[in-house]
C-alpha positions as CSV (number, residue, x, y, z in Angstrom):
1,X,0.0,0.0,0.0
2,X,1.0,3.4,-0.7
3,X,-1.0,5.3,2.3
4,X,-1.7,4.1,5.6
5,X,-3.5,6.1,9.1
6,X,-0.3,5.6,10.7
7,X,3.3,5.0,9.4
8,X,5.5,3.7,12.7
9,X,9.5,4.3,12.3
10,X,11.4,1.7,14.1
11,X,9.9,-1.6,15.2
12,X,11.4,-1.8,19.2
13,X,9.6,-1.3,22.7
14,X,8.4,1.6,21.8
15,X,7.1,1.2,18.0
16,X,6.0,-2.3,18.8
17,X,3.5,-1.4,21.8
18,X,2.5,1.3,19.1
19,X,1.8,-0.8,16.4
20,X,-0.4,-2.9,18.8
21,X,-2.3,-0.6,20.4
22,X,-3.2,1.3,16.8
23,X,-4.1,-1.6,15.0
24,X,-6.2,-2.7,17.4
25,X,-8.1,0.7,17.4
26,X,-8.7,0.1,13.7
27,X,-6.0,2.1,11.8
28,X,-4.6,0.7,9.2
29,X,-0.7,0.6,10.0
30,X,2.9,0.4,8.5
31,X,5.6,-0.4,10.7
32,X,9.3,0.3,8.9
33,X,11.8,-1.4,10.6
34,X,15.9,-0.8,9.0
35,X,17.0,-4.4,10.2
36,X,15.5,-7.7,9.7
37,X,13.1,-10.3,11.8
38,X,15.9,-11.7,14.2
39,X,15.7,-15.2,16.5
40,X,18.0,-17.8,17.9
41,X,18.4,-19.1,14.6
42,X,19.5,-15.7,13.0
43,X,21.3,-14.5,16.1
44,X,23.7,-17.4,17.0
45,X,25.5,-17.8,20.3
46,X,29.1,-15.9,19.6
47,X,31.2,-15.5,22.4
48,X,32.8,-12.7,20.4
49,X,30.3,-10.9,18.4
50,X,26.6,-10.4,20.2
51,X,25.2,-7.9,21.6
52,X,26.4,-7.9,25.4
53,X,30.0,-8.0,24.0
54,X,30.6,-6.7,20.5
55,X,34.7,-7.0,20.0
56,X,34.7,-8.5,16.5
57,X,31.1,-7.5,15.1
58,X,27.8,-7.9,16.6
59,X,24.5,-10.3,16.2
60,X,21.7,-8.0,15.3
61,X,22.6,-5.2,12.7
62,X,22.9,-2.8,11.1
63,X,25.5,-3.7,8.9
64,X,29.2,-2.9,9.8
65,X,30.1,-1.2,6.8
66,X,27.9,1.8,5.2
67,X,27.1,3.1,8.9
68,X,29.0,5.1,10.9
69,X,28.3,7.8,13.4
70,X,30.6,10.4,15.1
71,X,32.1,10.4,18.5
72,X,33.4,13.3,20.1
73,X,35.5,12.8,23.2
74,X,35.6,14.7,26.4
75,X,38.9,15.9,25.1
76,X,37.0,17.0,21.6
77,X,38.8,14.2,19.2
78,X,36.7,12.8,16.3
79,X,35.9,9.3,15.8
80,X,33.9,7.5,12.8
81,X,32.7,4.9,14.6
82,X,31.7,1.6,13.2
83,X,27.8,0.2,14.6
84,X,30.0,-2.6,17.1
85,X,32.5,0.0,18.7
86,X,31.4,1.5,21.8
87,X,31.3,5.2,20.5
88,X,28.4,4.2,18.1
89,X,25.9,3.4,21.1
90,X,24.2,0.5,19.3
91,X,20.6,-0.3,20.3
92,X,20.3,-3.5,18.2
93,X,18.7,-3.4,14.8
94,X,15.2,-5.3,13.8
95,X,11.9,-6.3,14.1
96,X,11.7,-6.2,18.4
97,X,15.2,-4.3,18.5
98,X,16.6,-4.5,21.7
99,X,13.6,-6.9,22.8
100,X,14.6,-9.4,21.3
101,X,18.3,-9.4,23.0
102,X,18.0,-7.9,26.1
103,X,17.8,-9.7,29.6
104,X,14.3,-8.0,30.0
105,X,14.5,-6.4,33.4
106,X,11.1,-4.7,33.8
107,X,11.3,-1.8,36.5
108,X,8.6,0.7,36.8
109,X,10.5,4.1,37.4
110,X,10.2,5.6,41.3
111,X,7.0,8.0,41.3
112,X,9.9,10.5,42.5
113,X,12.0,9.9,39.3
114,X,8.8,12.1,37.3
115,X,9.7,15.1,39.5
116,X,13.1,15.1,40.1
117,X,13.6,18.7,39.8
118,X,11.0,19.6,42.4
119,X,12.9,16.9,45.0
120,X,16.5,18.1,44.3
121,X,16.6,21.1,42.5
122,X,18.2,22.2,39.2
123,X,22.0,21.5,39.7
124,X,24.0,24.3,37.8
125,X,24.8,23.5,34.4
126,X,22.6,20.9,34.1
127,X,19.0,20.8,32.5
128,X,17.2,18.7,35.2
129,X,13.7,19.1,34.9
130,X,10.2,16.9,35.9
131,X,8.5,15.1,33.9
132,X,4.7,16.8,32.9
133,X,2.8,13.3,33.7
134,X,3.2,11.7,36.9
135,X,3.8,8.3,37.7
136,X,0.2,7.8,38.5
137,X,-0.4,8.9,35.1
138,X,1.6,5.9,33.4
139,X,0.4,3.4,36.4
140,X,-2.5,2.0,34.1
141,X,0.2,1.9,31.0
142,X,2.7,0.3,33.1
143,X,-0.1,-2.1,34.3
144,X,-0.9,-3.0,30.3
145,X,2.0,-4.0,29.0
146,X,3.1,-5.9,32.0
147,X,0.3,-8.4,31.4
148,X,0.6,-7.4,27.4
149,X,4.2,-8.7,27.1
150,X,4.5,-10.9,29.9
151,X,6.7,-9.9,33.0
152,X,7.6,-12.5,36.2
153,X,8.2,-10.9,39.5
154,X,5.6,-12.2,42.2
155,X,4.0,-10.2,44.6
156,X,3.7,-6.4,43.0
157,X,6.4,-3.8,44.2
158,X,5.1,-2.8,48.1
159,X,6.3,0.7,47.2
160,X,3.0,0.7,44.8
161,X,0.4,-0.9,47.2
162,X,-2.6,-0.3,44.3
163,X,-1.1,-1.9,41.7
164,X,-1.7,-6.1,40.8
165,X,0.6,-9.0,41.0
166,X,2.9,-9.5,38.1
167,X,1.5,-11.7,36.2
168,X,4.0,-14.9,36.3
169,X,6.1,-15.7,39.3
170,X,9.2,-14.4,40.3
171,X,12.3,-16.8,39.2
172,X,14.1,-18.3,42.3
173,X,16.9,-16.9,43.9
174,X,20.3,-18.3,42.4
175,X,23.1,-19.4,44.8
176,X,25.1,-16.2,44.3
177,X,21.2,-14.5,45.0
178,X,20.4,-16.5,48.5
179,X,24.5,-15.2,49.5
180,X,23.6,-11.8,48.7
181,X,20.3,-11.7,50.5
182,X,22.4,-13.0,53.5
183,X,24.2,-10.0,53.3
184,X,21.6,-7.3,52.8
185,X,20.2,-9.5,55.8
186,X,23.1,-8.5,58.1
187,X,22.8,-4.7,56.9
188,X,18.8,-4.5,57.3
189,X,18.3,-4.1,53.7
190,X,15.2,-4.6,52.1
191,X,15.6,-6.9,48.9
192,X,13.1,-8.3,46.3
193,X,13.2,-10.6,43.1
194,X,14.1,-9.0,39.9
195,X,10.9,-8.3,37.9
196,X,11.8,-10.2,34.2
197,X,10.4,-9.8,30.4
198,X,11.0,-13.5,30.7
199,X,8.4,-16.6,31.3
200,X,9.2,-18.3,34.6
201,X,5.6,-19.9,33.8
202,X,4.6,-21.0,30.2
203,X,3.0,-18.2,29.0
204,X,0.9,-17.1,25.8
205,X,1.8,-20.2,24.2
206,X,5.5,-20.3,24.8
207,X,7.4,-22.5,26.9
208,X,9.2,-21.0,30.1
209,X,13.1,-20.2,30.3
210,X,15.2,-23.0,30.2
211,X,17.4,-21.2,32.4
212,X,20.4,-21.5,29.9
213,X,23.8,-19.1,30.6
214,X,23.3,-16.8,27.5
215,X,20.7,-14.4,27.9
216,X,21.6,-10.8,27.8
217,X,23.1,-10.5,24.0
218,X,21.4,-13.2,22.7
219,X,17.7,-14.4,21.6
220,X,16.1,-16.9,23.9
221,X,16.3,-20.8,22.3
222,X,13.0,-21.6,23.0
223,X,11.4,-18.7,22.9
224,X,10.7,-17.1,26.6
225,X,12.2,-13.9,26.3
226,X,9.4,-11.2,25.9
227,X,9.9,-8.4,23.4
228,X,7.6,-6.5,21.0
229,X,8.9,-9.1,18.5
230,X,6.9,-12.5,19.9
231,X,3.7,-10.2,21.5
232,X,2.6,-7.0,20.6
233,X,4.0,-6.9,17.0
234,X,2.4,-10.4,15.7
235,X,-0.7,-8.6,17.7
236,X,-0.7,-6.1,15.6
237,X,-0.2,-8.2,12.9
238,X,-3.3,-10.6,13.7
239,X,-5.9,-8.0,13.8
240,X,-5.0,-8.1,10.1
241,X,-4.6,-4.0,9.6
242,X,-0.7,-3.8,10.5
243,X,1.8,-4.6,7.4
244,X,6.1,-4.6,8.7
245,X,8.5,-3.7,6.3
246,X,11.6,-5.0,7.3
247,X,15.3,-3.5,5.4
248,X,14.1,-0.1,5.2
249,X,15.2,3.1,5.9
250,X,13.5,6.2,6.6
251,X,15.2,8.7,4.8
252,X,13.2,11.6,5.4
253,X,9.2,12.7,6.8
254,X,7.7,15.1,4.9
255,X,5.6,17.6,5.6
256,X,3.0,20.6,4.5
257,X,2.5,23.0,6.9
258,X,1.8,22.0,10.4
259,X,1.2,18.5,9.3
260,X,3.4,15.9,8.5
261,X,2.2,13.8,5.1
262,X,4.5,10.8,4.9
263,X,7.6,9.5,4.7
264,X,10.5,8.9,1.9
265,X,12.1,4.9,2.6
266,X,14.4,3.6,0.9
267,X,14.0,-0.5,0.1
268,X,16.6,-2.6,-2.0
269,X,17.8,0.3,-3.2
270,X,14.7,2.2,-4.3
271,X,13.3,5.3,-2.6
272,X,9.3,5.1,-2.4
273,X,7.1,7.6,-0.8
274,X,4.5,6.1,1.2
275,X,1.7,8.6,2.6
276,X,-0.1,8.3,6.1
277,X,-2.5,10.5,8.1
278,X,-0.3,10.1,11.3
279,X,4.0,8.9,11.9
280,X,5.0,8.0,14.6
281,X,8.6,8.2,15.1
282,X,10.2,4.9,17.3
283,X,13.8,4.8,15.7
284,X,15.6,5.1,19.2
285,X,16.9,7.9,21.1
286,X,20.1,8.8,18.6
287,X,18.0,7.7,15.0
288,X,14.5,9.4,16.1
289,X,16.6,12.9,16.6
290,X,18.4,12.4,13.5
291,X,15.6,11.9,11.5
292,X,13.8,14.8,12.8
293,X,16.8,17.2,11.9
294,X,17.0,15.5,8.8
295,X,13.8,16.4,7.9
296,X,13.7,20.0,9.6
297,X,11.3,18.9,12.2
298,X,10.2,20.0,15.4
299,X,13.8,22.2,16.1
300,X,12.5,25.6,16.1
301,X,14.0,26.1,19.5
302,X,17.4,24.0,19.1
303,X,16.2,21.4,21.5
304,X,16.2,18.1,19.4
305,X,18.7,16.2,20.3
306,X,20.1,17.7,23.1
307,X,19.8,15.8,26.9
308,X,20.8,12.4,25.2
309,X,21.5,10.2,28.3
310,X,21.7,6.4,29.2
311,X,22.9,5.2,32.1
312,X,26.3,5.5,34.1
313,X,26.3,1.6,35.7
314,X,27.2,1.5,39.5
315,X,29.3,-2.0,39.3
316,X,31.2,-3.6,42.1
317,X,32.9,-7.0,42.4
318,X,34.2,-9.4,44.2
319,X,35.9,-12.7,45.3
320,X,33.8,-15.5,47.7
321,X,36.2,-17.9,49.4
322,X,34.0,-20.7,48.2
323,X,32.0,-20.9,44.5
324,X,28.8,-19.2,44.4
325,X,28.1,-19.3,40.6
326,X,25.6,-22.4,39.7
327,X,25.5,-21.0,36.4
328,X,21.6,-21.1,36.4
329,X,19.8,-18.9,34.1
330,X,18.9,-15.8,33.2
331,X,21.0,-15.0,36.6
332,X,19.6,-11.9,37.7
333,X,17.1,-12.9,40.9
334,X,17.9,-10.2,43.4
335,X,17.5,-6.4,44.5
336,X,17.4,-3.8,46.3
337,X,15.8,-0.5,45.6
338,X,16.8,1.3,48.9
339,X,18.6,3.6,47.5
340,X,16.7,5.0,44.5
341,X,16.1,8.1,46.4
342,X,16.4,9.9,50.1
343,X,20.4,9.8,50.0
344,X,21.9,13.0,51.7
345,X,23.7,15.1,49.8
346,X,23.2,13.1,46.4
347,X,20.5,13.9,43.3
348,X,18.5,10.7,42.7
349,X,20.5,7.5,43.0
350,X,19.7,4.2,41.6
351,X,19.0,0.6,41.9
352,X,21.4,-2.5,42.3
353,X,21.3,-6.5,42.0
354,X,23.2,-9.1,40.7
355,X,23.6,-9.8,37.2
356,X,22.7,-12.3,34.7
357,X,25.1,-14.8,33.5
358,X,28.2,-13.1,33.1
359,X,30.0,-14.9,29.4
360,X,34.0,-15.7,30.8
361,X,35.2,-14.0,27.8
362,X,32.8,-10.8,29.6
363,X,34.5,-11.7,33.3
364,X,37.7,-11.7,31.9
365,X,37.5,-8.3,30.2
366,X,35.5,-6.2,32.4
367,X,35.9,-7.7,35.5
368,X,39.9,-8.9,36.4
369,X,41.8,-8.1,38.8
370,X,43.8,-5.7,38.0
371,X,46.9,-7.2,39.4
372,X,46.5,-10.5,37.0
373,X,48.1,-10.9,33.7
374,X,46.4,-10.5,30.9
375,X,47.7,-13.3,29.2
376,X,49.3,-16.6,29.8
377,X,49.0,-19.1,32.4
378,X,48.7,-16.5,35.3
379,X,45.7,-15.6,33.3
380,X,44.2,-19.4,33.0
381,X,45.0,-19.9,36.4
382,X,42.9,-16.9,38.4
383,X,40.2,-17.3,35.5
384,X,39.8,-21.0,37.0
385,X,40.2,-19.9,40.6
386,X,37.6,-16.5,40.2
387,X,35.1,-17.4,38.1
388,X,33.3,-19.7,40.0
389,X,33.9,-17.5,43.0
390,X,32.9,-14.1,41.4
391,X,29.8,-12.0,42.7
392,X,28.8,-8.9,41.8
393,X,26.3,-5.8,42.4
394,X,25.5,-3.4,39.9
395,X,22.7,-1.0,38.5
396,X,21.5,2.0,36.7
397,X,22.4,5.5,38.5
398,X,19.6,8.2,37.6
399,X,21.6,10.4,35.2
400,X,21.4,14.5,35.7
401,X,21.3,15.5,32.1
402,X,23.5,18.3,30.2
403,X,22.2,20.3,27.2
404,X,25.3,20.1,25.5
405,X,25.5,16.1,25.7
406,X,23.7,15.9,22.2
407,X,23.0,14.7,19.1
408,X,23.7,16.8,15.8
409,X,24.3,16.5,12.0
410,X,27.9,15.8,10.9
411,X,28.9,17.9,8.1
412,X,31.0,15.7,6.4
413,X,30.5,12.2,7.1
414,X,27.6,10.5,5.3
415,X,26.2,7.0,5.4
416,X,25.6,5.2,2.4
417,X,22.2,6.6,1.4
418,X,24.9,10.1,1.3
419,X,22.8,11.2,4.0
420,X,24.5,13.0,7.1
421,X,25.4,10.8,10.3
422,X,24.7,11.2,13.8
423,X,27.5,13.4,15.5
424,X,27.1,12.5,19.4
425,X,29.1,14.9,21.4
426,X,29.2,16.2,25.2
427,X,28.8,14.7,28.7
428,X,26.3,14.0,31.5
429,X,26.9,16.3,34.5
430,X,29.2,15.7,37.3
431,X,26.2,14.3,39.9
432,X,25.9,11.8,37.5
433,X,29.7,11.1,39.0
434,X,29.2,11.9,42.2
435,X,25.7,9.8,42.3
436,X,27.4,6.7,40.6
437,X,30.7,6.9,43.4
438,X,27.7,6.9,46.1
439,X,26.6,3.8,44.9
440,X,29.4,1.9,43.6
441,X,30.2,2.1,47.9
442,X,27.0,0.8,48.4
443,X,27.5,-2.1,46.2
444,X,30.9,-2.7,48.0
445,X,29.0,-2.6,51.5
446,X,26.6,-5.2,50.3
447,X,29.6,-7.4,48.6
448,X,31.5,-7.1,51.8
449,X,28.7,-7.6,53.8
450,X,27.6,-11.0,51.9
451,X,31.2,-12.8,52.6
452,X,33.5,-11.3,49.8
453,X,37.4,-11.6,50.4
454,X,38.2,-8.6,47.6
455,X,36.4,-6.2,46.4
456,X,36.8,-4.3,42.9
457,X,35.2,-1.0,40.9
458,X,36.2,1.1,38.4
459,X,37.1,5.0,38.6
460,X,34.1,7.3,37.4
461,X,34.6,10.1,35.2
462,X,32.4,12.3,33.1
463,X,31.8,10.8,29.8
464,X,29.0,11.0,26.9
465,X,26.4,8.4,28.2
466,X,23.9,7.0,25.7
467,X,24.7,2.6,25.4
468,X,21.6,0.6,25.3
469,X,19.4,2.9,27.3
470,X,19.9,6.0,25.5
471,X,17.1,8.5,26.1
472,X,16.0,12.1,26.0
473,X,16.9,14.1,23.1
474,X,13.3,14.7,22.3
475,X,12.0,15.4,25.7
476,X,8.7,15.7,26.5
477,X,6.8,19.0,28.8
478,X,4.4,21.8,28.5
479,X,7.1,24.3,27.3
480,X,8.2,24.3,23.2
481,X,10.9,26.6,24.2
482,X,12.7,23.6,26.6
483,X,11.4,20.5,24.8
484,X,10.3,19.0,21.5
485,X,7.0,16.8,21.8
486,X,4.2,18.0,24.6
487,X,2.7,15.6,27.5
488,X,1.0,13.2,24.9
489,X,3.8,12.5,22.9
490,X,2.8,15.2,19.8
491,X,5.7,17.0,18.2
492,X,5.5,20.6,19.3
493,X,3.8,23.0,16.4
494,X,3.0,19.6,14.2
495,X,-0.9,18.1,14.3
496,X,0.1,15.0,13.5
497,X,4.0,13.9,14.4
498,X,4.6,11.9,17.2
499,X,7.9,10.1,19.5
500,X,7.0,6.7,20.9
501,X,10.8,5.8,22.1
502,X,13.2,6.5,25.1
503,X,13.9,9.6,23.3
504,X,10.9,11.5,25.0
505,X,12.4,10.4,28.7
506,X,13.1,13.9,30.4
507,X,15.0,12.2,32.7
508,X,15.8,8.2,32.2
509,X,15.1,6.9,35.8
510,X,17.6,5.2,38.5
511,X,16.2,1.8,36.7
512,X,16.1,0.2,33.2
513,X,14.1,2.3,31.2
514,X,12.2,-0.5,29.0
515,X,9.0,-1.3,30.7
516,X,8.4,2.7,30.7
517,X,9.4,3.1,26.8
518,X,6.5,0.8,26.3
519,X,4.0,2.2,29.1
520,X,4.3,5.7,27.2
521,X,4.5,4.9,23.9
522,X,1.3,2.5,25.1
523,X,0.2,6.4,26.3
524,X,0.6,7.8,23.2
525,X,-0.4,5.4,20.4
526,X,-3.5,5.6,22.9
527,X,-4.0,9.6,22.6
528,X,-3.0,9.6,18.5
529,X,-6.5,10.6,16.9
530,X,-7.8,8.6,13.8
């Protein structure tokens, strides 16, 4: 078809949820996705070259060559970036994007993370502002695609005492999860199972998690990972009124006036107008803002694409005299939200747990001592003593965005459609450092605390944060002046352009920021009119 009620750009969390909830309304809806439908099959199980670890290449797309983006250093050096380096910030390309690989941990943000200006103030430099819904705005959202997608945690949060049960229980505690409940037992801490986009239950017609080592990076064998990609998409697709294009690009949405009228894709080659009374614009956090200055949209107050954030990681690690890693699957059973907020003298704060299944390649590189060799039978030797023994806490610290941490045009680099790449320069703000050190001490505490013998973390400094959960260059409020789309998701000074993805996050939460990507773009797919 060449006109639809609603073109979606970018089939992830956010254009997935969109797709469903449209088609299901009755509009008749295109879903463009760059990258291709991925599974087990197409992902494969490289140590090397997935998405948790991306050395040598990476499982999901795009394609290495043809692709780059910019990265600007603290220090201001220029870098063309290739999709699997680090400067690129890749998201994972195709049908369910980062759905499909993810390890699915399914956090609704702290009803203080919507007004963290009004709690802590705006810290100079920065541009920390609230949020114009509350949390009890998304509650209903959250509560949909919980039960839409399939999330397994147990009893429901007791910091949200209105809300239902997760649908599915809560996986058991690993052995590395009962030591470090013993230890936040000795401190007084207050912990709680790890709320999963995973089946601990067969669910929906797919089998539960097989509790395999490879998870995060990697699509689920037999199918029990929950992403866009096995439920709200091939919703969509059922009601019979949503069609998914898969390797195509965007290249541009065009526009008349205050509406927007379609948009230009490009497929094998070929560039094909396809018209639609609504787009809605899901490409991620660094693509959405792109697109948008590509096509001169929505910028009339230089605001799109700056406050790109992700998530600084508060990670500490340690040695247990005796092994504590059973190796059972998807790893991550344990947590403790205690100090997502109220900590003196600190802006925000974040949440910690253990992690999932941690690859040896993954231990050896981000997690040695650094006093061990790199090489050699030193090497062999402490990797066959520490692996076994290795325990960890970690989590997302609620980032304190900068203006000038952003995403712009380059002027000379072009992809191979010859159009502009993404230039991503800048840094978060220095509480984001001081907030990540607060916690990295309180992961060390609970390490300690639960038997360790050592304990490791790396130095924080300021850096451009984006990664996986990269968020907030089109931020949402009431104000065109400070941000690009309004509370419903509508671009600013357009009738009919709206931003279902991560990039309307005004801030991106002290948790994983996936379950609210898909409880506003639920939100907003909700308020498009047809």
């Amino acid at each position: 078809m060449k006109r639809y009620d609603a073109v979606i750009v970018g089939a992830g969390a956010g254009g997935g949820i969109a797709a469903m909830v449209l088609a299901e309304r009755g509009a008749r809806v295109l879903l463009i996705e760059r990258g291709r439908w991925l599974d087990f099959n197409t992902t494969g199980r490289d140590h090397l070259r997935n998405h948790r670890l991306s050395l040598y290449g990476h499982n999901t797309g795009p394609e290495l060559e043809g692709n780059p983006r910019v990265y600007v250093s603290p220090t201001g050096k220029e870098t063309k970036v290739r999709p699997h380096e680090g400067g690129w910030n890749n998201v994972a390309s195709g049908v369910g994007s980062g759905t499909v690989v993810y390890g699915g941990q399914a956090w609704r943000f702290h009803p203080l993370d919507f007004r963290m200006a009004s709690t802590y103030g705006v810290p100079e430099g920065s541009s920390l502002a609230d949020w114009p819904i509350s949390h009890d705005e998304l509650a209903p959202h959250y509560e949909a695609v919980e039960w839409a997608v399939g999330v397994s945690g147990g009893a429901a949060h007791p910091g949200y005492p209105d809300r239902r049960d997760y649908p599915m229980p809560a996986f058991p505690f690993t052995k590395k999860g009962r030591t470090l409940r013993a230890g936040a037992e000795k401190l007084g801490w207050e912990t709680r199972p790890v709320p999963l986009l995973i089946n601990s239950i067969p669910n929906q017609g797919r089998d539960a998690c097989a509790a395999c080592q490879h998870c995060v990076g990697f699509a689920c064998p037999v199918d029990a990972k929950n992403g866009t990609h096995n439920t709200a998409i091939p919703r969509a697709m059922a009601t019979g009124n949503c069609d998914v294009m898969t390797h195509a690009v965007v290249t541009k949405v065009e526009k008349s006036g205050s509406r927007v009228t379609g948009v230009r894709v490009v497929v094998d080659g070929e560039e094909t107008l396809i018209e639609a009374d609504t787009v809605v614009l899901a490409a991620s956090a660094i693509e959405t803002a792109r697109l948008m200055l590509l096509s001169d949209l929505g910028n009339e107050h230089d605001q799109v694409g700056r406050n790109l954030q992700g998530h600084y990681y508060a990670v500490a690690w340690g040695l247990m005299p005796d092994p504590v890693q059973d190796g059972v699957g998807p790893g991550a059973s344990i947590s403790t939200t205690r100090f997502s907020h109220g900590n003196e003298g600190i802006v925000g704060g974040g949440m910690l747990a253990d992690d999932f299944v941690v690859l040896p390649v993954v231990f050896a590189k981000w997690f040695q001592n650094p006093a061990v060799p790199k090489w050699g039978k030193g090497h062999k030797d402490w990797m066959r003593y520490a692996y076994r023994r290795f325990l960890t806490a970690m989590g997302p610290v609620h980032e304190i965005p900068h203006p000038d941490c952003r995403v712009t045009l380059d002027p000379s680099v072009k992809d191979k459609y010859g159009l502009p790449v993404a230039r991503l320069s800048g840094t978060t703000h220095p509480e984001t450092v001081r907030a990540t050190e607060f916690m990295v001490a309180r992961a060390k505490e609970w390490l300690i605390a639960s038997g360790c013998e050592e304990v490791f973390s790396s130095p924080q400094e300021l850096h451009l944060s984006a990664g996986q959960h990269q968020a907030g260059t089109c931020r949402m409020g009431d104000d065109p002046r400070t941000s690009v789309v309004d509370r419903n998701g509508k671009v600013h000074g357009m009738e009919n352009l709206y931003v279902a993805d991560g990039s309307v996050h005004v801030t991106n939460g002290g948790f994983n920021p996936v379950l609210t990507i898909m409880a506003n773009a639920h939100r907003t797919a909700g308020m498009v009119g047809l």
